[in-house]
N, CA, C and O atoms as CSV, one atom per row, in Angstrom:
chain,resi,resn,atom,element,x,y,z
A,1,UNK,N,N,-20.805,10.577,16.565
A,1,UNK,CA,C,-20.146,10.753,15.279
A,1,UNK,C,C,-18.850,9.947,15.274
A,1,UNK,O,O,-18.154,9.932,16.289
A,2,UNK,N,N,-18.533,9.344,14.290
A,2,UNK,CA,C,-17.436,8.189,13.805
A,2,UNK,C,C,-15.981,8.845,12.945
A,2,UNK,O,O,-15.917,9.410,11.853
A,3,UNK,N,N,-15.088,8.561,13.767
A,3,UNK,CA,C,-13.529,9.438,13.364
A,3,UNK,C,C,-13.993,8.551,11.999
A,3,UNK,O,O,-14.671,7.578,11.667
A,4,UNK,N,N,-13.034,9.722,11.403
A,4,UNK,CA,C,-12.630,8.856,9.812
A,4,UNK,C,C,-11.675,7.277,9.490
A,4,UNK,O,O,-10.729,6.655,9.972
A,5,UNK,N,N,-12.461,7.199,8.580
A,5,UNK,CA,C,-11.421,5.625,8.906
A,5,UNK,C,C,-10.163,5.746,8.130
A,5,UNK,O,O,-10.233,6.205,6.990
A,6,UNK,N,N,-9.472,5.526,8.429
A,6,UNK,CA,C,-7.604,5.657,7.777
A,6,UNK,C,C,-7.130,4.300,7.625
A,6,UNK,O,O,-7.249,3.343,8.389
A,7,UNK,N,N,-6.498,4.407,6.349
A,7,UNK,CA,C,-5.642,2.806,6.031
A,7,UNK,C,C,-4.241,3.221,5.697
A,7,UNK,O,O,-3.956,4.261,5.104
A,8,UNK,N,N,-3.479,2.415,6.082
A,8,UNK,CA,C,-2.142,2.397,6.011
A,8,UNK,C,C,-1.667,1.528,5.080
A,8,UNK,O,O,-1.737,0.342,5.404
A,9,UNK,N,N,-1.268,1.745,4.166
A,9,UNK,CA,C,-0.360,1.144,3.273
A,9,UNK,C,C,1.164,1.167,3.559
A,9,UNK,O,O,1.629,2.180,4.082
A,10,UNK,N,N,1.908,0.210,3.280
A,10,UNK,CA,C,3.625,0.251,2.510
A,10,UNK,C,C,3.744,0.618,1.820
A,10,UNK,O,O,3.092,0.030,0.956
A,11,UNK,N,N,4.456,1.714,1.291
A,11,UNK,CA,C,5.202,2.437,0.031
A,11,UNK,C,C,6.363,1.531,-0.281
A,11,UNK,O,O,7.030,0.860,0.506
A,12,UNK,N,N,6.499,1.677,-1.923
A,12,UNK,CA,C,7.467,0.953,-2.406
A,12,UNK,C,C,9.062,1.466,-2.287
A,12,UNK,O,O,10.022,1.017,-2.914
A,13,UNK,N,N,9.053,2.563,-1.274
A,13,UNK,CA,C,10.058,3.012,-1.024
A,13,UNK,C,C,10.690,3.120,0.577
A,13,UNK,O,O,10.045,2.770,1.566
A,14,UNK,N,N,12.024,3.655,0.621
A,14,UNK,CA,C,12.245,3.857,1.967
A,14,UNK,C,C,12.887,5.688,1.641
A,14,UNK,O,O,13.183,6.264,0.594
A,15,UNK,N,N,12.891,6.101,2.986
A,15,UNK,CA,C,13.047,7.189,3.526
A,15,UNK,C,C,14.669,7.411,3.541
A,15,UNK,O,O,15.494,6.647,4.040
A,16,UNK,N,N,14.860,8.364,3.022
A,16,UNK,CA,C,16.843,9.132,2.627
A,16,UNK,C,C,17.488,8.424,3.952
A,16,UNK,O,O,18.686,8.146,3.892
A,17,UNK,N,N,16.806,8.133,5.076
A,17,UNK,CA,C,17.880,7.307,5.889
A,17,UNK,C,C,17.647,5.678,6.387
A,17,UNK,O,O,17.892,5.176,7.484
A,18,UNK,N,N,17.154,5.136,5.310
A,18,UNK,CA,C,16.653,4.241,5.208
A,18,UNK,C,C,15.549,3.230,6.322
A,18,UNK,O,O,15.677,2.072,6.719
A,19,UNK,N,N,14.629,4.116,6.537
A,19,UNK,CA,C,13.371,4.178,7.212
A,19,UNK,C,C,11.998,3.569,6.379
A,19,UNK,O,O,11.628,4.216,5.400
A,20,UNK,N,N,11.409,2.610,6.672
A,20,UNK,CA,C,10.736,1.956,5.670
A,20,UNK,C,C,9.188,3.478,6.126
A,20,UNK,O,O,8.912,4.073,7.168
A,21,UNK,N,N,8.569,3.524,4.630
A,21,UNK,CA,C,7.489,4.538,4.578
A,21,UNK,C,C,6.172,3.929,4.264
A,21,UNK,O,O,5.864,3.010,3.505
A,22,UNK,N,N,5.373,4.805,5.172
A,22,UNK,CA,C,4.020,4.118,4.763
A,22,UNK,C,C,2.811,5.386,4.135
A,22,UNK,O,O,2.854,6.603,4.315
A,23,UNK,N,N,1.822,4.601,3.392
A,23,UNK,CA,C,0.863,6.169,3.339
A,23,UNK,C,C,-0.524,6.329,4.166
A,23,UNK,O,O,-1.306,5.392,4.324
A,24,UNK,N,N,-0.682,7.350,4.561
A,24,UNK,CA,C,-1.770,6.999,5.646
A,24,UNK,C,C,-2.650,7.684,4.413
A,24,UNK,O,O,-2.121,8.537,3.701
A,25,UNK,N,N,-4.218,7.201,4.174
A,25,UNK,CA,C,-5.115,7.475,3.987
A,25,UNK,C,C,-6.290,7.550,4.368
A,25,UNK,O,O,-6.618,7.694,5.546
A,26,UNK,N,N,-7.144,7.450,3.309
A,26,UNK,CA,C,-8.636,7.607,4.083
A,26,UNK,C,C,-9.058,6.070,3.284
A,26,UNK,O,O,-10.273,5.958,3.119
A,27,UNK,N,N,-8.426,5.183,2.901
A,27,UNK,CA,C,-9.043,4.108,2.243
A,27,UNK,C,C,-9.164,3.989,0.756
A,27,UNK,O,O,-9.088,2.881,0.226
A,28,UNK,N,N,-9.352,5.092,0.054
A,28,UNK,CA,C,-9.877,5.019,-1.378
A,28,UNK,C,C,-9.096,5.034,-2.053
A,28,UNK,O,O,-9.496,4.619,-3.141
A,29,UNK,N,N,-7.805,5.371,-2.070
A,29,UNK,CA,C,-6.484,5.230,-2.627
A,29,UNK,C,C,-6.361,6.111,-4.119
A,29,UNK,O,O,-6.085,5.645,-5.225
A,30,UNK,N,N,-6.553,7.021,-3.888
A,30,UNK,CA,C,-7.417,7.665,-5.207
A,30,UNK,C,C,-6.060,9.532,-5.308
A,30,UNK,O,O,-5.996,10.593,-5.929
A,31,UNK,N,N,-5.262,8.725,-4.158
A,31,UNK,CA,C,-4.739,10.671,-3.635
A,31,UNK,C,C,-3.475,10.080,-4.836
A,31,UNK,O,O,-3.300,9.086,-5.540
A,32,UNK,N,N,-2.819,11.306,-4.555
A,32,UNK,CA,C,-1.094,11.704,-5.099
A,32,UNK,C,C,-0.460,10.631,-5.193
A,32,UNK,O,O,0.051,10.060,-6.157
A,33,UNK,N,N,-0.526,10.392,-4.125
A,33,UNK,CA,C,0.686,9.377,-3.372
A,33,UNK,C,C,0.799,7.954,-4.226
A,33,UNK,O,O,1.711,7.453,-4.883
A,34,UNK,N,N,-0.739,7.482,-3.865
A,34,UNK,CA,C,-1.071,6.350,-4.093
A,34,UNK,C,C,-0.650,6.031,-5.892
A,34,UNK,O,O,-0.307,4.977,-6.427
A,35,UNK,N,N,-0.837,7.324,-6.442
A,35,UNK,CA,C,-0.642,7.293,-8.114
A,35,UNK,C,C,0.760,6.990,-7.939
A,35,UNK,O,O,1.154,5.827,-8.028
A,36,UNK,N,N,1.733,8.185,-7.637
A,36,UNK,CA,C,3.289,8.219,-7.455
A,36,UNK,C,C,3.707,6.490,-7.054
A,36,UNK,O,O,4.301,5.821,-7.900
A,37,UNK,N,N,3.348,5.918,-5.771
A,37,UNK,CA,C,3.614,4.549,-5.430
A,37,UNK,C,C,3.052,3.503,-6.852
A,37,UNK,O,O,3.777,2.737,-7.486
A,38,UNK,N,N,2.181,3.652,-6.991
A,38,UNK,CA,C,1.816,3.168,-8.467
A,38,UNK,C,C,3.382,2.583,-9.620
A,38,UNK,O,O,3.955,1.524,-9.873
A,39,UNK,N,N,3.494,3.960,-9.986
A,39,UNK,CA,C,4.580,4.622,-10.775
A,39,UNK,C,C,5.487,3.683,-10.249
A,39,UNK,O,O,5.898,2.791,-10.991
A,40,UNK,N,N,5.935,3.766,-8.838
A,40,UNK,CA,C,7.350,3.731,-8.682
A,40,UNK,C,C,7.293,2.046,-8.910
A,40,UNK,O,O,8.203,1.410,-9.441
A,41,UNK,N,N,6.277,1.576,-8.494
A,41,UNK,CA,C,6.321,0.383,-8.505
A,41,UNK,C,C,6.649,-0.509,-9.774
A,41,UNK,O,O,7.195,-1.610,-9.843
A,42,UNK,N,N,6.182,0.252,-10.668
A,42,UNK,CA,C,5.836,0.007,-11.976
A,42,UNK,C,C,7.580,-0.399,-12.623
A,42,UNK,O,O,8.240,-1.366,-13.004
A,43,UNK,N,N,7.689,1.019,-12.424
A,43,UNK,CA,C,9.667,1.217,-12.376
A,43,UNK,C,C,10.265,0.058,-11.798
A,43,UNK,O,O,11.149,-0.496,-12.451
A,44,UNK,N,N,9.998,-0.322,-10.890
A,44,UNK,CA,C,10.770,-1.274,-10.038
A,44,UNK,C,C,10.848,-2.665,-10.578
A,44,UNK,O,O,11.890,-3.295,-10.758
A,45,UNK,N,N,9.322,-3.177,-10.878
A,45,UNK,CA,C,9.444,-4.198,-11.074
A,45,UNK,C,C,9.816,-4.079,-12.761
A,45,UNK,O,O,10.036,-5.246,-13.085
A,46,UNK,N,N,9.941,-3.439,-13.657
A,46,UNK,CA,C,10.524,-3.145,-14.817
A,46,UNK,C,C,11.456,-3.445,-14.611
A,46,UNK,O,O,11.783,-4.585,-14.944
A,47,UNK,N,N,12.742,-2.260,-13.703
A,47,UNK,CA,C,14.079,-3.018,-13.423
A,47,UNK,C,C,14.077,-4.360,-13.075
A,47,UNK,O,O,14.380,-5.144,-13.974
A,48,UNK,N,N,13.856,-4.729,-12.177
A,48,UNK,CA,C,13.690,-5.934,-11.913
A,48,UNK,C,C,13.672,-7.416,-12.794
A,48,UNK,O,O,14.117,-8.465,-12.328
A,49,UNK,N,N,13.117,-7.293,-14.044
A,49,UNK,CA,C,12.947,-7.814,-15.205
A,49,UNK,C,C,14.048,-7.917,-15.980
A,49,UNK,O,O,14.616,-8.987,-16.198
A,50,UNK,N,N,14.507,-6.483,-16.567
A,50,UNK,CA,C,15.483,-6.230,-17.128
A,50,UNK,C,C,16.619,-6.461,-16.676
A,50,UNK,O,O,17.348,-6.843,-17.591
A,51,UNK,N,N,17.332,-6.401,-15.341
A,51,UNK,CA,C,18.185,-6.872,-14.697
A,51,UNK,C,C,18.144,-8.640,-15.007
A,51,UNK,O,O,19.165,-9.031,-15.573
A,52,UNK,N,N,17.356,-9.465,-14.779
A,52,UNK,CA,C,17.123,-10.391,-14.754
A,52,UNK,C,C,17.306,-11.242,-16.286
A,52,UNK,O,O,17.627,-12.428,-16.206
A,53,UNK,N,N,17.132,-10.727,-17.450
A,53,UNK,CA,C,17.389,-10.751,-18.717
A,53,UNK,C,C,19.070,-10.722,-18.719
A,53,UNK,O,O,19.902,-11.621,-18.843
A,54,UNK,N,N,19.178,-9.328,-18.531
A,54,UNK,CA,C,20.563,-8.952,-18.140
A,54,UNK,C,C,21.686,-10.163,-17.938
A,54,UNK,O,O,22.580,-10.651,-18.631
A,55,UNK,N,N,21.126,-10.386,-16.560
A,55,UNK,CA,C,22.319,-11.359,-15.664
A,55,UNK,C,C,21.905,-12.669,-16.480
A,55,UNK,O,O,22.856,-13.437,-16.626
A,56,UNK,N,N,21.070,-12.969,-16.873
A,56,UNK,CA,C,21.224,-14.445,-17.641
A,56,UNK,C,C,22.089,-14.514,-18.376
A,56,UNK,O,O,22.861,-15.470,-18.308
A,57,UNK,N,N,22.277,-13.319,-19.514
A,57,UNK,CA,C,23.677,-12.902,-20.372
A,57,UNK,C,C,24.674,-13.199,-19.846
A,57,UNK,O,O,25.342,-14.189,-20.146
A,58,UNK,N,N,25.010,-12.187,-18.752
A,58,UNK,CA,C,26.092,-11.897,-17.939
A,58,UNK,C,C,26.801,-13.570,-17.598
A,58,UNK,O,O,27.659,-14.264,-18.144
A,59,UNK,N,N,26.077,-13.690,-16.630
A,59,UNK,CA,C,26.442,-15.652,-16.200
A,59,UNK,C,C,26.616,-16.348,-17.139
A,59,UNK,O,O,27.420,-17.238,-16.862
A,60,UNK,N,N,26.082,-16.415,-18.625
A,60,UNK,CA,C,26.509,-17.461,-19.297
A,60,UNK,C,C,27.299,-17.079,-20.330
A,60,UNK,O,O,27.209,-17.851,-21.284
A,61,UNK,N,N,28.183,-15.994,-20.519
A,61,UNK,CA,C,29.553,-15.663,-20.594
A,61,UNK,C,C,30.678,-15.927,-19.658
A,61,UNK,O,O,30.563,-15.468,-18.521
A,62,UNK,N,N,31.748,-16.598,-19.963
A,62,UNK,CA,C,32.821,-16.883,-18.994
A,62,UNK,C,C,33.628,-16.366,-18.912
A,62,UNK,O,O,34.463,-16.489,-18.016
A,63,UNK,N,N,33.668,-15.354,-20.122
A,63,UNK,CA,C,34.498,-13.893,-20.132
A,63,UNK,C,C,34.579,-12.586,-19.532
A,63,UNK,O,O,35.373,-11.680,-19.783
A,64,UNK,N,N,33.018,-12.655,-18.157
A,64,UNK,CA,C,32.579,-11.797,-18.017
A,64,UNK,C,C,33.760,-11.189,-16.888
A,64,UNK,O,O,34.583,-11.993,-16.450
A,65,UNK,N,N,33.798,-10.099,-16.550
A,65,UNK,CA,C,35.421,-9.490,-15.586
A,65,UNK,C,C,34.291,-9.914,-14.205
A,65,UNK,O,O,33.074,-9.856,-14.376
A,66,UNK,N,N,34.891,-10.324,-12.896
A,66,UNK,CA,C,34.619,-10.296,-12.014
A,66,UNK,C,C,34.202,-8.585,-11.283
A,66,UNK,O,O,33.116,-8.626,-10.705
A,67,UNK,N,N,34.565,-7.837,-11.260
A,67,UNK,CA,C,33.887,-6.407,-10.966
A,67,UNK,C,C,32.676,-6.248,-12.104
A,67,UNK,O,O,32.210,-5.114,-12.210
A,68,UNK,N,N,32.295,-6.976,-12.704
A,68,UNK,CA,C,31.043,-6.531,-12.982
A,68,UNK,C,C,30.103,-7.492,-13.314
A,68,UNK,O,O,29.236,-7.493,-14.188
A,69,UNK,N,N,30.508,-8.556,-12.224
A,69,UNK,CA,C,29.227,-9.819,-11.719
A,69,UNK,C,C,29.201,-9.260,-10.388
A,69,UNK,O,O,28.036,-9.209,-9.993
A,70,UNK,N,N,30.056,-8.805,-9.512
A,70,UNK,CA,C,29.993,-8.046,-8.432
A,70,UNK,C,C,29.187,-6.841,-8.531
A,70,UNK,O,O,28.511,-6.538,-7.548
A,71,UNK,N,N,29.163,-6.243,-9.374
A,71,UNK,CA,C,28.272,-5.256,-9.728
A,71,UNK,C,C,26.930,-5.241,-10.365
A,71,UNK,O,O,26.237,-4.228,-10.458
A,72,UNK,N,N,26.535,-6.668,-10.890
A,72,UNK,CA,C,25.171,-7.267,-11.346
A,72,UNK,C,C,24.711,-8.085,-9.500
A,72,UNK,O,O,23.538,-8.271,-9.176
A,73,UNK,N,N,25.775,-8.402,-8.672
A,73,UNK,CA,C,25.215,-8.991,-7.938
A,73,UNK,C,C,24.444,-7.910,-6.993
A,73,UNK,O,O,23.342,-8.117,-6.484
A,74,UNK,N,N,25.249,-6.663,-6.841
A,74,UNK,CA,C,24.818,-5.647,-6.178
A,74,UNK,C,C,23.415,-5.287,-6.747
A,74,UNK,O,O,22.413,-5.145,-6.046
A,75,UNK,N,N,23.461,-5.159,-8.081
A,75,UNK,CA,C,22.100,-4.749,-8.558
A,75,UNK,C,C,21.039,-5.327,-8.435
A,75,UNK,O,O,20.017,-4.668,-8.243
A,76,UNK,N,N,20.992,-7.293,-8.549
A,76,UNK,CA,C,20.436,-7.998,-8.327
A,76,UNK,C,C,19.504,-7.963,-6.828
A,76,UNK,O,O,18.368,-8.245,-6.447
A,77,UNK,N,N,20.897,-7.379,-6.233
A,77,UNK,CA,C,20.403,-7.789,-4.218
A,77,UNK,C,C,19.606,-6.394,-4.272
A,77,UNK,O,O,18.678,-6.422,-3.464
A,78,UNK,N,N,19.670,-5.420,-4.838
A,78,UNK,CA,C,18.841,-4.043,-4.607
A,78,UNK,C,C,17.350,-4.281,-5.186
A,78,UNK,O,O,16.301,-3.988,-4.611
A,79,UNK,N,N,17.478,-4.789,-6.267
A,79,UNK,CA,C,16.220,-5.072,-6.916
A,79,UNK,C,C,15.788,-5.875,-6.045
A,79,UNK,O,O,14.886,-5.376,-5.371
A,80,UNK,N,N,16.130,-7.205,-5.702
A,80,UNK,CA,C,15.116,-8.317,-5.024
A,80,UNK,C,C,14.838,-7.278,-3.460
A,80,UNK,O,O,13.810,-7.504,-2.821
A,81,UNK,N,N,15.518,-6.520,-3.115
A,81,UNK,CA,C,14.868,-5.825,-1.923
A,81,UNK,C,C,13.599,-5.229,-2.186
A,81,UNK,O,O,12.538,-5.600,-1.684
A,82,UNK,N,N,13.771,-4.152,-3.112
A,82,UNK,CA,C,12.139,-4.232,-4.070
A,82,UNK,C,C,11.197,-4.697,-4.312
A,82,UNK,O,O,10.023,-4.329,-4.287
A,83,UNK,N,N,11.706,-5.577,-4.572
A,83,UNK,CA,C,10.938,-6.883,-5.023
A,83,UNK,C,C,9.922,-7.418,-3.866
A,83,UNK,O,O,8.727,-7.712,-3.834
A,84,UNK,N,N,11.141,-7.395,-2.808
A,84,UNK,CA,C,10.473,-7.950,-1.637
A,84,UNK,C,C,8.847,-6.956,-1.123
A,84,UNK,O,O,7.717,-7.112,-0.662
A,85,UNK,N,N,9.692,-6.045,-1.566
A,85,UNK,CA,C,8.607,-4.521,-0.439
A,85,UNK,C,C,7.563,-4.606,-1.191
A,85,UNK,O,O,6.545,-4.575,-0.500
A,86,UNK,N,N,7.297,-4.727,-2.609
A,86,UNK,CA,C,6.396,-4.885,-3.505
A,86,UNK,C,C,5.156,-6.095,-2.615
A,86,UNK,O,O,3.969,-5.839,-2.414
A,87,UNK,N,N,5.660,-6.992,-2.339
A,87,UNK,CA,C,5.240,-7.750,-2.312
A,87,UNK,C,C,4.657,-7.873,-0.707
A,87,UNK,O,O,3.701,-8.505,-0.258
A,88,UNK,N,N,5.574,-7.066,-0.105
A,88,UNK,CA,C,4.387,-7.114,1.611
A,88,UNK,C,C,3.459,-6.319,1.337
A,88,UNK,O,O,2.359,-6.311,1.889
A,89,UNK,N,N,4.055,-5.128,-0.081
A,89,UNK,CA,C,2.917,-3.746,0.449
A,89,UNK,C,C,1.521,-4.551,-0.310
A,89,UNK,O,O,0.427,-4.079,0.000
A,90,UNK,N,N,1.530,-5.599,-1.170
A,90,UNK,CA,C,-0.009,-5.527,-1.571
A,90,UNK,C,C,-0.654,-7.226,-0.513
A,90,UNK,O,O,-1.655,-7.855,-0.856
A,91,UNK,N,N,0.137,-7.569,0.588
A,91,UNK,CA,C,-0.244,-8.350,1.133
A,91,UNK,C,C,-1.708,-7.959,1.237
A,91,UNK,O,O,-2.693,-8.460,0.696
A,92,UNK,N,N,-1.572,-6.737,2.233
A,92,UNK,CA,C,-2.778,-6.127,3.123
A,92,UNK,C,C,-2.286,-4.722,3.712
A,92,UNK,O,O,-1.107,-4.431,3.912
A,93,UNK,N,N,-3.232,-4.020,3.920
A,93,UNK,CA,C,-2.774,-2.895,4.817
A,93,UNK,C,C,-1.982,-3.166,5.820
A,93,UNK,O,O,-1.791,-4.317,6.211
A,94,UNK,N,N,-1.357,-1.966,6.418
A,94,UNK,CA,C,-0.576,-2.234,7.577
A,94,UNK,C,C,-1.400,-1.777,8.366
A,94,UNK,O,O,-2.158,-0.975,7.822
A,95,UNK,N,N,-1.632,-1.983,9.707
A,95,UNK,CA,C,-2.213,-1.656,10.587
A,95,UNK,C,C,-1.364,-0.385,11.697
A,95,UNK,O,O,-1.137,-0.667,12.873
A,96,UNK,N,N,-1.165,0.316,11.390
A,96,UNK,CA,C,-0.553,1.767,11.852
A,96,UNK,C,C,-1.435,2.371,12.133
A,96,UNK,O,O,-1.819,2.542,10.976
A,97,UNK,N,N,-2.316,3.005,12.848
A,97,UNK,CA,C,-3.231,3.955,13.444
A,97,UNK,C,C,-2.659,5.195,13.233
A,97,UNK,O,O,-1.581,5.113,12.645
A,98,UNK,N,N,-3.061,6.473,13.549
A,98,UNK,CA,C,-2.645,7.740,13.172
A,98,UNK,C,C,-2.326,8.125,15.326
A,98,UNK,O,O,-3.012,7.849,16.310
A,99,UNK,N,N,-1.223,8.709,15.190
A,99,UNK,CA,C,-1.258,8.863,16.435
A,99,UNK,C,C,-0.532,7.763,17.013
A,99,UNK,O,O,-0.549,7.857,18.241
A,100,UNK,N,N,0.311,6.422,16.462
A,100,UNK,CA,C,0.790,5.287,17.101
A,100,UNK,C,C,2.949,5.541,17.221
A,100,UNK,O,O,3.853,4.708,17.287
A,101,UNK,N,N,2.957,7.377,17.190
A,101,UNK,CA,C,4.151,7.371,17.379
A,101,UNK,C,C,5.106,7.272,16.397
A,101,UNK,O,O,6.331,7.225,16.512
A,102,UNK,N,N,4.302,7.241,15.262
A,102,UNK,CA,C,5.512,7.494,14.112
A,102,UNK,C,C,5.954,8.601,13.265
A,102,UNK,O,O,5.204,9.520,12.939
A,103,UNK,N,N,7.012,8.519,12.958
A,103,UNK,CA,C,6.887,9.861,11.869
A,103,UNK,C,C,6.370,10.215,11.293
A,103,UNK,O,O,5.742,9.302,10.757
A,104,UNK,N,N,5.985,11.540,10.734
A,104,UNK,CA,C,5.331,11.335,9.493
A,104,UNK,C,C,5.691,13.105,8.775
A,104,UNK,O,O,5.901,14.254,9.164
A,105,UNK,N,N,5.554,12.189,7.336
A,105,UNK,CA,C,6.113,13.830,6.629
A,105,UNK,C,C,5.655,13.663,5.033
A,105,UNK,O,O,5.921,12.879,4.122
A,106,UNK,N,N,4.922,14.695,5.188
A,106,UNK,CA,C,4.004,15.162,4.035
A,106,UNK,C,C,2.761,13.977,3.492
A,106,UNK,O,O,2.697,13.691,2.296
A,107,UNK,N,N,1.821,13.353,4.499
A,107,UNK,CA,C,1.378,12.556,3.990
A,107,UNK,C,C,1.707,11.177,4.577
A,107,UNK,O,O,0.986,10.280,5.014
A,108,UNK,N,N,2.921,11.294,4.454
A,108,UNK,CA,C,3.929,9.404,4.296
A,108,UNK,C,C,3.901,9.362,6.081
A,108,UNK,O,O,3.793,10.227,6.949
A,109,UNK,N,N,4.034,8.109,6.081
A,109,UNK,CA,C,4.575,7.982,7.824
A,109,UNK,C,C,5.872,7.237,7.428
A,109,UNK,O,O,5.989,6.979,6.230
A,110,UNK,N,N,6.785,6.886,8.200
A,110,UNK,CA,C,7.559,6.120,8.279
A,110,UNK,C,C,8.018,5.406,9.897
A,110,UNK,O,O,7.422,5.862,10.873
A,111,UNK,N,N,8.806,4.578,10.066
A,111,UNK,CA,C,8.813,3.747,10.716
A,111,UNK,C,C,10.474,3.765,11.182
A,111,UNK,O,O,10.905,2.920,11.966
């Protein structure tokens, strides 16, 4: 008889102490999680957009106060971190096995 097969995904998020999270499944991507990561993603790259609209404004005003291009730049660098994670998590699965020593809490593993 054949263990179940489990896939590991990247979540579009990290963990309250900034611990990158993954979801362990059974493959079909069909659970909670996978909807919620959905969602968040959805959110993200929305901001992401809108920020981006945003700062085109922002920059091509010369009036704009320096504390709040410092504060579009901050937003900018948070989003493209997003941005980034978006973009490993639909590379491919991660290859995390169950049992390879990582955390895990409620579902999620993290790293």
């Amino acid at each position: 008889m054949s263990e179940p097969q489990t896939t590991t995904w990247l979540l579009p998020w990290v963990s309250p102490d900034g611990k990158t999270c993954f979801l362990v499944s059974d493959g079909k991507g069909e659970g909670g999680f996978s909807r919620v990561a959905d969602r968040v993603e959805t959110v993200q790259l929305d901001m992401a957009y809108g920020l981006l609209d945003h700062a085109a404004g922002m920059l091509g005003d010369s009036k704009v106060p320096e504390q709040e291009l410092r504060f579009l730049g901050c937003q900018l660098s948070a989003a493209l971190r997003d941005v980034c994670r978006l973009a490993e998590s639909v590379r491919a699965p991660v290859g995390v096995g169950v049992g390879d020593g990582v955390g895990v809490g409620v579902g999620v593993r993290w790293l």
